[in-house]
C-alpha positions as CSV (number, residue, x, y, z in Angstrom):
1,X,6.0,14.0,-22.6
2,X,5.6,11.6,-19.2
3,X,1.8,10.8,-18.9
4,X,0.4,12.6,-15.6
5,X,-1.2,9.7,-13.2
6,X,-3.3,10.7,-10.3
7,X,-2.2,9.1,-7.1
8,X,-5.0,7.6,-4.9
9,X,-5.7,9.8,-1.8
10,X,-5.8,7.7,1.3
11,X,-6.8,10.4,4.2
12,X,-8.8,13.5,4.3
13,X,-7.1,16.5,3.3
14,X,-9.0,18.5,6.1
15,X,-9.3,16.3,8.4
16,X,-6.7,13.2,7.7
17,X,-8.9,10.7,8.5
18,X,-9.0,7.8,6.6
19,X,-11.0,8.2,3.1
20,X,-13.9,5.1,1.9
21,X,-14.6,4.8,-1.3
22,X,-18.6,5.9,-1.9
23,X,-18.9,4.9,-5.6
24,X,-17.4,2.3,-8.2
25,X,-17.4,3.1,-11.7
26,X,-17.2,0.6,-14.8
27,X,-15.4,2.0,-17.5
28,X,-16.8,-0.9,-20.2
29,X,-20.4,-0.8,-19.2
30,X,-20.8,2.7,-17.5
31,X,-22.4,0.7,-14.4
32,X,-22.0,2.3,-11.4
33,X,-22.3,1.0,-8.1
34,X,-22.6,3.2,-4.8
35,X,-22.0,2.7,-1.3
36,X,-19.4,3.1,1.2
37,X,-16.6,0.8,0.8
38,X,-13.1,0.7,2.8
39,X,-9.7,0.6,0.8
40,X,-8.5,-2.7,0.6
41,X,-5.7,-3.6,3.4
42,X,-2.4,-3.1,0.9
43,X,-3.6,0.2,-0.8
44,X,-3.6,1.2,2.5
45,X,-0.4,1.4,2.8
46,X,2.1,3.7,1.0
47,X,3.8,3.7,-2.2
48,X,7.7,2.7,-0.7
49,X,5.5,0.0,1.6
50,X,4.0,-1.8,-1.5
51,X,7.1,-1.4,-3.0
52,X,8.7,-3.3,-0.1
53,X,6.2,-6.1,-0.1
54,X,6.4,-6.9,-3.8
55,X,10.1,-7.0,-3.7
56,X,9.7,-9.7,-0.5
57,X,7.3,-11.5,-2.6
58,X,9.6,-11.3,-5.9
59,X,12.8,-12.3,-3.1
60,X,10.7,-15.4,-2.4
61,X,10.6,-14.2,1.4
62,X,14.2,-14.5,1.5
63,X,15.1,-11.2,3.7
64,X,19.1,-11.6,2.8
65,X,18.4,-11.4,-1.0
66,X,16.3,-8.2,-0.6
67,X,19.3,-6.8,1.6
68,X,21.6,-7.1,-1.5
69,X,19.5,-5.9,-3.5
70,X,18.6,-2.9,-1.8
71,X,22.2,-2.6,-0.6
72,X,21.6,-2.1,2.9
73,X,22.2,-4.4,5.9
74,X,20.2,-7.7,6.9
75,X,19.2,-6.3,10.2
76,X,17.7,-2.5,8.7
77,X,15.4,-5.0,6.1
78,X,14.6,-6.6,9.0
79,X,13.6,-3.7,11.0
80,X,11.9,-2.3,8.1
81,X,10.0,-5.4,8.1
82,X,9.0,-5.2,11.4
83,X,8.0,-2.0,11.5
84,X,5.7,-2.8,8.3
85,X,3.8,-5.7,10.6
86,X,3.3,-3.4,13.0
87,X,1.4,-0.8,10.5
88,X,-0.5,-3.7,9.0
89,X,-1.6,-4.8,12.8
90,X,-2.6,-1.0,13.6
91,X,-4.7,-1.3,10.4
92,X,-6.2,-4.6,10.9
93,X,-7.6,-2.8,14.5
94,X,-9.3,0.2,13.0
């Protein structure tokens, strides 16, 4: 049997703002460290996002390779690029 893994929430389910992270736990040590703490930039983003940016890293930037890969067209990896700056922008703002 699959083991179950718990997906990180990024927004409020009531309100779907965006969720900080109050306490840090260590798992070793059982320190714990409170405060209110934004989600790093990339975890921001969502699963088929960080998927896209490791494959672009693993590509070596090269947008052609991830087309073939991916088997779509140069020009929709390139969009999809683009429209992945643009999210990371709108995040930098907030």
């Amino acid at each position: 049997m699959s083991e179950f893994v718990k997906k990180l929430p990024l927004k409020c389910p009531s309100c779907d703002s965006p969720l900080h992270v109050k306490k840090l736990h260590c798992i070793h040590c059982d320190t714990e460290v409170n405060g209110s703490f934004a989600l790093p930039l990339f975890v921001r983003l969502s699963e088929k996002e960080q998927a896209f940016i490791l494959d672009f890293v693993k590509s070596s930037g090269s947008l052609k390779d991830m087309a073939k890969n991916m088997g779509i067209s140069y020009p929709t990896v390139r969009n999809l690029l683009d429209d992945l700056i643009e999210k990371l922008r709108q995040i930098e703002e907030v």
